[in-house]
C-alpha positions as CSV (number, residue, x, y, z in Angstrom):
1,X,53.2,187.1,129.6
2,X,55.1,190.0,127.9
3,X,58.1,189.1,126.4
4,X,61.7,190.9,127.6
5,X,63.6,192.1,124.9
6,X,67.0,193.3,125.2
7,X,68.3,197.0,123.5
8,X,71.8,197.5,121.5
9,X,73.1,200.1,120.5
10,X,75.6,201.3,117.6
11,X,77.0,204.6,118.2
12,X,79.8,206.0,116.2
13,X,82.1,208.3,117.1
14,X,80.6,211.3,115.7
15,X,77.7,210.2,117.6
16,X,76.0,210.8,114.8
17,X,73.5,208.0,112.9
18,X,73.5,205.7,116.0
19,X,71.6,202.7,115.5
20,X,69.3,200.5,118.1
21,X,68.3,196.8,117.5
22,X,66.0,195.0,120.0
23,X,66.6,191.6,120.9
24,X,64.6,188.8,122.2
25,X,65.7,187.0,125.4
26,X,64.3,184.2,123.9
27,X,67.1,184.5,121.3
28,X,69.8,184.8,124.1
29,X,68.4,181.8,125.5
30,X,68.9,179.8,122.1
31,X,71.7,181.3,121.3
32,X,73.1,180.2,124.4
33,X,71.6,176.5,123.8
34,X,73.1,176.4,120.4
35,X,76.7,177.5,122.2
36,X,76.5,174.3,124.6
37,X,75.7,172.5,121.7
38,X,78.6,173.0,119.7
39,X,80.3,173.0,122.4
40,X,79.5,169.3,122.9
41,X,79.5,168.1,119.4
42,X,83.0,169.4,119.0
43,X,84.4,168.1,122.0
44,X,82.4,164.3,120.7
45,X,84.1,165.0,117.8
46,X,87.7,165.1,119.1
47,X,87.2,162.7,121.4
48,X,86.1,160.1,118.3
49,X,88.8,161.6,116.0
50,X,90.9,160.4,118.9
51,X,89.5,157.1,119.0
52,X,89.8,157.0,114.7
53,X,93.8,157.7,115.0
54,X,93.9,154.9,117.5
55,X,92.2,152.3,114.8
56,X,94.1,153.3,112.2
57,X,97.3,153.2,114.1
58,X,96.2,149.3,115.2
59,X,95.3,148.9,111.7
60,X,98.8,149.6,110.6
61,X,100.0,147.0,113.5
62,X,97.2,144.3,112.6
63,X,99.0,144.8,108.8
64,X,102.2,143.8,109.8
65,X,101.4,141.3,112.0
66,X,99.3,139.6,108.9
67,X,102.1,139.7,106.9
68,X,104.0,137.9,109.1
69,X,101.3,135.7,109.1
70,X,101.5,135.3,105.7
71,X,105.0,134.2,106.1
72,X,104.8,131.9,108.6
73,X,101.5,129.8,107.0
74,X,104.3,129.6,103.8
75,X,106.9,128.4,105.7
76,X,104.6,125.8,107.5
77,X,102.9,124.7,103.8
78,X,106.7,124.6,102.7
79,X,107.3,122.2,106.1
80,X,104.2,119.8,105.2
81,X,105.6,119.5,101.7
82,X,108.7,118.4,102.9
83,X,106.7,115.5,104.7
84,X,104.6,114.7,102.4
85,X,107.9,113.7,100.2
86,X,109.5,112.2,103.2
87,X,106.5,109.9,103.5
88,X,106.6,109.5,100.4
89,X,110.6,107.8,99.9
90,X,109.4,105.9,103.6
91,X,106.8,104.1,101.4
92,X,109.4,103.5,98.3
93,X,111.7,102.3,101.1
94,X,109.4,100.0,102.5
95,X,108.5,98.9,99.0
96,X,112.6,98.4,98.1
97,X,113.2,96.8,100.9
98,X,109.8,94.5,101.4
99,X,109.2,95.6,105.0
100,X,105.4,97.1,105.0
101,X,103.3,97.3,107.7
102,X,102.3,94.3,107.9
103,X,105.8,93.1,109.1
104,X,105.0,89.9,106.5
105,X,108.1,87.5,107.5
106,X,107.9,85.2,105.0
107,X,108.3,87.6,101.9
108,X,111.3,89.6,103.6
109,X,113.0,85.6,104.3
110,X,111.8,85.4,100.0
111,X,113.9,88.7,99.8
112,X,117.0,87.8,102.1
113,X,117.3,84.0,100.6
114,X,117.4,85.5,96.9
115,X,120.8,87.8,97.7
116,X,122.0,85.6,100.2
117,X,125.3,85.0,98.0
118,X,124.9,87.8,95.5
119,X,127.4,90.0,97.6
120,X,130.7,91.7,96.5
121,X,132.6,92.9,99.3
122,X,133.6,96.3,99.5
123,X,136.6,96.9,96.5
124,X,137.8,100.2,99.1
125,X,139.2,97.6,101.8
126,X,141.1,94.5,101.5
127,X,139.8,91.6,103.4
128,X,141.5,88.4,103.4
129,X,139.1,85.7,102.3
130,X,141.9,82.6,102.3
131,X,141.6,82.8,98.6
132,X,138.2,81.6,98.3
133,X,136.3,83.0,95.4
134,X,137.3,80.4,93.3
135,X,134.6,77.7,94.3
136,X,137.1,75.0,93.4
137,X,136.3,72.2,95.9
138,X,133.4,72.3,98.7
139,X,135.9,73.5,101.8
140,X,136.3,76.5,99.7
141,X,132.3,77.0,100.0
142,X,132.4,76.1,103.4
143,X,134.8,79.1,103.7
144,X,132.6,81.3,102.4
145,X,129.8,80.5,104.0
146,X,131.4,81.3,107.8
147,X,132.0,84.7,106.0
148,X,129.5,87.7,107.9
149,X,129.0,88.8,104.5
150,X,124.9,89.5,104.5
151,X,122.5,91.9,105.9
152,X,121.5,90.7,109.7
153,X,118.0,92.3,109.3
154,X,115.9,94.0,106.3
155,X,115.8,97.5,107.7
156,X,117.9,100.9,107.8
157,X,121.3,101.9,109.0
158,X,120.2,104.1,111.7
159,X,124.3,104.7,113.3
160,X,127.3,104.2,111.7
161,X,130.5,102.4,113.4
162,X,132.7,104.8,115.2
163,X,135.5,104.2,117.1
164,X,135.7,107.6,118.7
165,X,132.2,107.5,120.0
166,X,133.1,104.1,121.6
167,X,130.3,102.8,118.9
168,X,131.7,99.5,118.1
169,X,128.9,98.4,115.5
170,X,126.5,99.2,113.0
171,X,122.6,99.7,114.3
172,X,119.9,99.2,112.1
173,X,116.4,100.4,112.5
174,X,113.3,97.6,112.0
175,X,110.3,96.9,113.1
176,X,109.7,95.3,116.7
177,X,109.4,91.4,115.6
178,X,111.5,91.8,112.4
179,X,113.4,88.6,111.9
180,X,117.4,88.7,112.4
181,X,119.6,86.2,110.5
182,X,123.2,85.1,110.8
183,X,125.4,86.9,108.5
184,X,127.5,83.7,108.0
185,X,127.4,80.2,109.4
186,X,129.3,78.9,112.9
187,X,128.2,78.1,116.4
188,X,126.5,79.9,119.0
189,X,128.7,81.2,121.9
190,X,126.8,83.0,123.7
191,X,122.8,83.5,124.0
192,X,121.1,85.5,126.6
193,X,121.4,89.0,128.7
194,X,124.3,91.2,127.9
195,X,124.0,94.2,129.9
196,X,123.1,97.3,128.1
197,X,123.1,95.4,125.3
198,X,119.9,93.7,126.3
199,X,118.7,89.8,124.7
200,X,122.3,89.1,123.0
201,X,123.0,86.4,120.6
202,X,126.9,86.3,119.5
203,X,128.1,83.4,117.0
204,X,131.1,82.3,116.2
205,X,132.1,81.5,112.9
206,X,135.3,79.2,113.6
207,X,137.3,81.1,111.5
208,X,138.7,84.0,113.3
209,X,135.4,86.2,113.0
210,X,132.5,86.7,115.8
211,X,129.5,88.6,115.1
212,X,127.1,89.8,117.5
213,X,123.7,90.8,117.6
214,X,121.8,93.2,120.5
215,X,118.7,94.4,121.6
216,X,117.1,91.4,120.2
217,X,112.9,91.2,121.7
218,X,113.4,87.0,121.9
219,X,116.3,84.7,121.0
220,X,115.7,81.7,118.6
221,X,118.6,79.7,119.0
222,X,120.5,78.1,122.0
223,X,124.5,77.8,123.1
224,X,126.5,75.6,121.5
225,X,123.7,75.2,118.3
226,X,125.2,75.4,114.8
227,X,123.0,77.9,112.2
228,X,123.4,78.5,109.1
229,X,124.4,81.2,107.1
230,X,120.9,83.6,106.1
231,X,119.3,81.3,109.6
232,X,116.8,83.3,112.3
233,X,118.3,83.5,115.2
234,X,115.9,86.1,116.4
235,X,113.6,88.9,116.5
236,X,114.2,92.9,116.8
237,X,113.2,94.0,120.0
238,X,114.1,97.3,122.2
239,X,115.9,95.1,125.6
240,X,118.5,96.8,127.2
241,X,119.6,100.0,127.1
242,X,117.7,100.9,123.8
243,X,115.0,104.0,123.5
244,X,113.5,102.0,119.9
245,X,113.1,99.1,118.1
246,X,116.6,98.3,116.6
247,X,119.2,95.7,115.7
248,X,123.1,96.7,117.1
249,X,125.2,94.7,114.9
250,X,128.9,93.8,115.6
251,X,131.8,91.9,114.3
252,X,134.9,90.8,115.9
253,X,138.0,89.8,114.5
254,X,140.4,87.8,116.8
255,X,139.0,89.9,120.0
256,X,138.9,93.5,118.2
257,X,135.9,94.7,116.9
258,X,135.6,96.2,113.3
259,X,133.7,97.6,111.0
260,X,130.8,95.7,109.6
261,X,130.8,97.6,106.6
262,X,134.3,96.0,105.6
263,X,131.7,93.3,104.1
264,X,128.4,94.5,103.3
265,X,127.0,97.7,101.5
266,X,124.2,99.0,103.2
């Protein structure tokens, strides 16, 4: 087959010189090929350069939002120190105060029976003991033993006394089980169900002072039983109105309730 060709022509203005060149049509045709070809390459390459400015812009996004990554995985380390140490002072507390986990009964009794009379009431508030620090004659003792002068459980003061909250005691934080002792000697006036107050056992010590003790899981003494000062006259429980295993602790004096803390440091 006999190829086409194609004639151009250069003519200047003087008409003089004029040049021809004859072209191929197969040159068109490529030419023509090579045009749509460019023509698609350029138009893949904006549509990628596109899709590269997108990236990096994410990139820029995924940056920040590392960073405060970053932060927050220091903040949450800084969180898991903090409870490391609070587990930590838990364990020396537990150590301090003899109550580990396996709620041994016999070495906080060990614990309560050696600082049973090694108290000095608080200096800050005058209580009137009837003058009987001088352990002159045995009645004086006797005195001082009907004083609620001791811890009523080995645990933690978990809520303070406060009038204005209408919290009339001192709550203490044990394990469920935890023996409770009498903080001073008398006879027990009242043992059972108190309300809100759950398993109640309330003594009194025959000498103007009460105390009471709530929430108790089982009661170890009866109405009308003498016990002794440092004696178990129950466990902690969580009866009543109680969301955890504690002891609420009161004391009244001549029907108005008072601060515990007047004689104990917790």
């Amino acid at each position: 087959m006999k190829r086409k060709y194609y004639t151009v022509q250069i003519i200047p203005e003087d008409s003089k010189g004029i040049k021809q060149y004859k072209i191929s049509t197969v040159w068109f045709t490529t030419a023509k090929i090579a045009l749509v070809v460019f023509i698609i390459v350029s138009a893949a390459f904006i549509f990628n350069l596109g899709k590269i400015n997108k990236i990096v812009a994410s990139y820029e996004k995924m940056r920040v939002m590392n960073a405060q990554l970053v932060k927050k995985d220091n903040n949450y380390e800084e969180m898991f120190s903090r409870l490391d140490s609070l587990w930590v002072l838990e364990n020396r507390l537990q150590n301090i105060l003899g109550t580990f986990v396996e709620n041994d009964s016999a070495k906080i009794n060990s614990i309560i029976d050696r600082n049973r009379f090694v108290h000095t009431p608080n200096e800050k508030i005058n209580v009137d003991y009837d003058n009987i620090h001088s352990w002159e004659s045995g009645d004086e003792k006797i005195r001082l033993e009907r004083i609620p002068s001791i811890l009523p459980v080995a645990g933690l003061e978990s809520k303070k006394f406060d009038e204005e909250e209408d919290h009339l005691g001192v709550d203490f934080s044990a394990a469920a089980g935890s023996p409770v002792f009498a903080t001073g000697s008398g006879v027990v006036e009242f043992a059972g169900q108190m309300g809100e107050l759950g398993n109640t056992v309330v003594v009194d010590h025959q000498n103007g002072y009460k105390s009471s003790y709530s929430h108790l899981k089982d009661i170890r003494v009866r109405k009308g039983r003498s016990v002794s000062k440092g004696g178990i006259i129950g466990t902690v429980g969580v009866t009543g109105n109680s969301s955890g295993a504690h002891l609420h602790y009161e004391i009244i004096k001549d029907g108005k309730r008072i601060n515990p803390e007047i004689f104990t440091h917790y």
